[in-house]
Every structure is written in C-alpha cells, then in structure tokens.
N, CA, C and O atoms as CSV, one atom per row, in Angstrom:
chain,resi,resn,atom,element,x,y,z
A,1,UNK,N,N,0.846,-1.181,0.000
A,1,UNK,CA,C,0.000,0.000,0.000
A,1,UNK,C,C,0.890,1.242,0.000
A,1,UNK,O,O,1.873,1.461,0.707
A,2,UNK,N,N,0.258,2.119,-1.077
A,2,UNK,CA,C,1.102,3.361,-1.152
A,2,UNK,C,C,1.217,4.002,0.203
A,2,UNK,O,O,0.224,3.799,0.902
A,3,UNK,N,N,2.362,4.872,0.876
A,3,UNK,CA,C,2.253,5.572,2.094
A,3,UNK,C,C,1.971,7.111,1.632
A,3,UNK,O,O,2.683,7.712,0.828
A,4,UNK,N,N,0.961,7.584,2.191
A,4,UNK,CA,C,0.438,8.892,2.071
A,4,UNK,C,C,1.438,9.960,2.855
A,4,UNK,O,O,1.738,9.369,3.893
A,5,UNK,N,N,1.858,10.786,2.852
A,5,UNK,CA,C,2.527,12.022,4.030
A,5,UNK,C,C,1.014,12.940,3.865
A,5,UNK,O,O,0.659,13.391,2.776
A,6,UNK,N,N,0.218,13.118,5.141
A,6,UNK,CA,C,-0.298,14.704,5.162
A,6,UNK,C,C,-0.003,15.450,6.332
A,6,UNK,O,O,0.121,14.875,7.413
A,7,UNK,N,N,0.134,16.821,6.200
A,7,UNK,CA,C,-0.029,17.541,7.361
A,7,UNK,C,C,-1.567,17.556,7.610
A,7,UNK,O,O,-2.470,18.059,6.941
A,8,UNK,N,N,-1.582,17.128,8.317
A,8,UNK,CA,C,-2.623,16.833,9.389
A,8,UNK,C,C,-3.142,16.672,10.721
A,8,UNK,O,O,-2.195,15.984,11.101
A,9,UNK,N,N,-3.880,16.747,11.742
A,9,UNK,CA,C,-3.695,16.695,12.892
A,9,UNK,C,C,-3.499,14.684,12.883
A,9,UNK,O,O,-3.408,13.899,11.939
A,10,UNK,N,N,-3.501,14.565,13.708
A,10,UNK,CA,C,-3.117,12.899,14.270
A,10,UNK,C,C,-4.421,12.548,14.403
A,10,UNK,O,O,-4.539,11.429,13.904
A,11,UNK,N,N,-5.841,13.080,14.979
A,11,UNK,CA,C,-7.123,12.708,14.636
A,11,UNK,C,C,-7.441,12.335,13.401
A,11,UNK,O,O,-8.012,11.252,13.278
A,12,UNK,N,N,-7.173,13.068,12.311
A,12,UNK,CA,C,-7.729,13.207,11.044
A,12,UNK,C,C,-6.942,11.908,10.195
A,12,UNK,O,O,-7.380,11.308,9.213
A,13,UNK,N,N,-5.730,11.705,10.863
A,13,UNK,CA,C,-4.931,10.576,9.995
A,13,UNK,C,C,-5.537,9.390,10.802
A,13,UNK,O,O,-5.332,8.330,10.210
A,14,UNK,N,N,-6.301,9.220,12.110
A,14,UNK,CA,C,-6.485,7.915,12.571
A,14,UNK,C,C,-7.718,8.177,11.710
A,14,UNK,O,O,-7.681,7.514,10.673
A,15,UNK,N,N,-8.647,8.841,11.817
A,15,UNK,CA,C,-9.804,8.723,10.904
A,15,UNK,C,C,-9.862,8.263,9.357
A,15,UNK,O,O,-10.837,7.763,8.796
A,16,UNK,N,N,-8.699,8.523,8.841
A,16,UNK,CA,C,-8.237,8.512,7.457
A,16,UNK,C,C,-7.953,7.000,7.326
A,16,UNK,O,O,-8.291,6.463,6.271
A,17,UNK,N,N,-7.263,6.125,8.460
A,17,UNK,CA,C,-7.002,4.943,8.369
A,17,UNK,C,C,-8.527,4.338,8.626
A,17,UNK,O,O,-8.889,3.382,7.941
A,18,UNK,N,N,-9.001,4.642,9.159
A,18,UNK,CA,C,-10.632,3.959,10.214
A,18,UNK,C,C,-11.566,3.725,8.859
A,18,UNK,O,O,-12.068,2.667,8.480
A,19,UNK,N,N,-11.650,5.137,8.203
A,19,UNK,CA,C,-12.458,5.154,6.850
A,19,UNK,C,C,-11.715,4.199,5.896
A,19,UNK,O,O,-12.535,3.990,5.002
A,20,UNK,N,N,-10.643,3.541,5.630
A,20,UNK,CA,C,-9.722,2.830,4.500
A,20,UNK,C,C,-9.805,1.597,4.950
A,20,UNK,O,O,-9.472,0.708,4.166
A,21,UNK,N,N,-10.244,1.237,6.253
A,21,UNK,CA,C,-10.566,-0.081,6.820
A,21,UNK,C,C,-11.935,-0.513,6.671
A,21,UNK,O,O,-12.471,-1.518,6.205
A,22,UNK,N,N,-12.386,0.690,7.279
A,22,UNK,CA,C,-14.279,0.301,6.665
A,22,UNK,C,C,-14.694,0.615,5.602
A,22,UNK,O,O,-15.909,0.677,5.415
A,23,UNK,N,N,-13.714,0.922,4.530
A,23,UNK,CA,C,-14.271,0.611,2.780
A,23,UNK,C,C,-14.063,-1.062,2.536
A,23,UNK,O,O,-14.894,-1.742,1.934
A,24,UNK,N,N,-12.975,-1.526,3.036
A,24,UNK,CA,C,-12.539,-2.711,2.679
A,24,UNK,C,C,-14.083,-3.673,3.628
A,24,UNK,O,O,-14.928,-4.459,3.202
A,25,UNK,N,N,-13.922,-3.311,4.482
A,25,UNK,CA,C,-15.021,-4.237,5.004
A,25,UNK,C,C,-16.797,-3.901,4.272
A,25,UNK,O,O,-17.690,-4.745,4.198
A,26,UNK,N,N,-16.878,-2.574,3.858
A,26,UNK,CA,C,-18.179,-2.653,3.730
A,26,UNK,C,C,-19.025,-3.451,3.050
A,26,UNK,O,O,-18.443,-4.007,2.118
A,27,UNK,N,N,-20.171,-3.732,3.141
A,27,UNK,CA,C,-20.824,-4.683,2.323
A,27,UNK,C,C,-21.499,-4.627,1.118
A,27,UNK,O,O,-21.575,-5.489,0.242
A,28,UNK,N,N,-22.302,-2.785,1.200
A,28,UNK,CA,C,-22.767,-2.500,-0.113
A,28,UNK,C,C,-21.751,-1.412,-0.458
A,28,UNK,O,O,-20.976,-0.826,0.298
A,29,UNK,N,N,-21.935,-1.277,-1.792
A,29,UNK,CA,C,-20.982,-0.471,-2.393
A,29,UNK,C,C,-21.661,1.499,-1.704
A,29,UNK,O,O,-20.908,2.469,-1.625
A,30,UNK,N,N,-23.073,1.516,-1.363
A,30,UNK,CA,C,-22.700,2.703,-1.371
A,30,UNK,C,C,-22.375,3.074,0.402
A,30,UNK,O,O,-22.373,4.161,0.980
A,31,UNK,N,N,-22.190,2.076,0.772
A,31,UNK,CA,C,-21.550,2.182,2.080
A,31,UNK,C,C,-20.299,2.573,1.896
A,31,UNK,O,O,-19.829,3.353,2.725
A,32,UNK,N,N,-19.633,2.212,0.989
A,32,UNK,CA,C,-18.158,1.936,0.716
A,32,UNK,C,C,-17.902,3.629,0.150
A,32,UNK,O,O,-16.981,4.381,0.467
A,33,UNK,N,N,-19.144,3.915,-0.852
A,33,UNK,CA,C,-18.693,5.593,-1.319
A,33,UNK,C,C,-18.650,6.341,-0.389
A,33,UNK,O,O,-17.768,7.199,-0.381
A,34,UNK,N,N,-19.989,6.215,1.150
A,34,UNK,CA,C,-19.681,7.163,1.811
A,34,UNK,C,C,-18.289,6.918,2.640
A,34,UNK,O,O,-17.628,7.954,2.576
A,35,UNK,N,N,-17.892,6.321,3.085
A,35,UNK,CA,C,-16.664,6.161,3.282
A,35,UNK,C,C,-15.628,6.758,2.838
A,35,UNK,O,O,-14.861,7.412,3.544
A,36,UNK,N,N,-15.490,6.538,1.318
A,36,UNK,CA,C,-14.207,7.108,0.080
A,36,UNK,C,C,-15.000,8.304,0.224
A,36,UNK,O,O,-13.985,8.999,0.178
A,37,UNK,N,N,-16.050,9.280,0.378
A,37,UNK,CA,C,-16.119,10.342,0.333
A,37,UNK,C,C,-15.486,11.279,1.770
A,37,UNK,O,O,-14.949,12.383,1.683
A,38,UNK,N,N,-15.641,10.766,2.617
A,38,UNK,CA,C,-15.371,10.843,4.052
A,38,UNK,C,C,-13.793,11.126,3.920
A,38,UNK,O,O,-13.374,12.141,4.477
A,39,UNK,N,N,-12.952,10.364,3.275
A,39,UNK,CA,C,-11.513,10.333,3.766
A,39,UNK,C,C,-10.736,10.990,2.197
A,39,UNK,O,O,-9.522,11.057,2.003
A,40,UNK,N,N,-11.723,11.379,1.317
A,40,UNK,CA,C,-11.158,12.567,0.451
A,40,UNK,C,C,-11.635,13.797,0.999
A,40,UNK,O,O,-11.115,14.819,0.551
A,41,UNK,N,N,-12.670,13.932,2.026
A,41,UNK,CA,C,-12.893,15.421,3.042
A,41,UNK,C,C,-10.979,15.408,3.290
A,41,UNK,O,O,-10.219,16.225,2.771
A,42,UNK,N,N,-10.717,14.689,3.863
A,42,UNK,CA,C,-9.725,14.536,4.956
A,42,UNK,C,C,-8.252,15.136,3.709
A,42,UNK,O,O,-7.606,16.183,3.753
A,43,UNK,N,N,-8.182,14.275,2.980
A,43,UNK,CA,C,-7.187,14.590,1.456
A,43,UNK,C,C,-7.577,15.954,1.348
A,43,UNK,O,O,-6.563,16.644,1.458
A,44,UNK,N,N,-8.469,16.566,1.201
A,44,UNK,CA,C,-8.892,17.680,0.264
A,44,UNK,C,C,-8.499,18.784,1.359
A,44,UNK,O,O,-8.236,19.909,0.933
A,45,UNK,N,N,-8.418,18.439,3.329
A,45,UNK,CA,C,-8.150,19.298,4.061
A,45,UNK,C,C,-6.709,19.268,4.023
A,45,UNK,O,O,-6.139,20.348,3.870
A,46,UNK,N,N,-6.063,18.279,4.128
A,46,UNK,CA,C,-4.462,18.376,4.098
A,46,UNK,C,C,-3.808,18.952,2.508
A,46,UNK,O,O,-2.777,19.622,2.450
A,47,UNK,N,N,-4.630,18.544,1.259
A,47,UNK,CA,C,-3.819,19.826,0.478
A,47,UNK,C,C,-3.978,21.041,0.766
A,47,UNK,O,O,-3.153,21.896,0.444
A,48,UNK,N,N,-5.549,21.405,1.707
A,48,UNK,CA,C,-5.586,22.811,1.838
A,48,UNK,C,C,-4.195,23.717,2.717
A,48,UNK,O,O,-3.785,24.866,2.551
A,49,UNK,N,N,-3.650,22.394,3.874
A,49,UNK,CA,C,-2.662,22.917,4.628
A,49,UNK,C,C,-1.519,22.934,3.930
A,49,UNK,O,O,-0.587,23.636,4.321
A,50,UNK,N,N,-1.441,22.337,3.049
A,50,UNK,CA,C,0.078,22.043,2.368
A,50,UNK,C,C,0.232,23.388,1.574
A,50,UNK,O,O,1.240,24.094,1.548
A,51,UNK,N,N,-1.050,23.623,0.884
A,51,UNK,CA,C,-0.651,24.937,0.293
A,51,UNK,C,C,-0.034,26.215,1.164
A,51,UNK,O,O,0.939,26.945,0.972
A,52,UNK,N,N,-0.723,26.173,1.877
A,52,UNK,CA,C,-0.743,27.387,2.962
A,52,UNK,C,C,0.551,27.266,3.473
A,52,UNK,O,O,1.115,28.204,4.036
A,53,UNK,N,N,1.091,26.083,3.298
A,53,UNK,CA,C,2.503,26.245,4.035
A,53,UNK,C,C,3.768,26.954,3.048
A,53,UNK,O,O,4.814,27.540,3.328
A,54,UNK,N,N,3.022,26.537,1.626
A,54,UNK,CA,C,4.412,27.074,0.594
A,54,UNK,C,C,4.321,28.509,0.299
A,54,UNK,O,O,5.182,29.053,-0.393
C-alpha cells in the first residue's frame, strides 16, 4: 500500500485509516462511497494545509 505524508492533525490521519478499513469491510458499495467520500474530506483538508505552508 502506497504511504500517504499529510499535514494533518493525528485525529484526522487515525480517521483517514478507520475510513480505508471500513471501505474494505463494507458490504454494499454505497456504504463503501460514503466512506471514500469521508476520507477525500480529509485529502482535500491536508492539500488545503500544504498549500498554505508554501
């Protein structure tokens, strides 16, 4: 599995793992989108910090 780097708080990366565990387990697929939607919130907040840092 690819390793991600985000700046992020340490909440948001255990959440980020929690959501990537319960896609793999879910049973219907649109269980599984809200999930993958959930942990691109999380992606979409850490490019917001990355920018802000350059």
């Amino acid at each position: 599995m690819r390793r991600i780097v985000m700046k992020v708080s340490s909440i948001d990366k255990l959440r980020f793992q929690n959501y990537m565990m319960l896609i793999k387990k879910a049973e219907t697929k649109a269980e599984a989108d809200m999930y993958f939607r959930l942990a691109k919130e999380i992606i979409k907040k850490a490019e917001k910090n990355n920018r802000s840092l350059l």
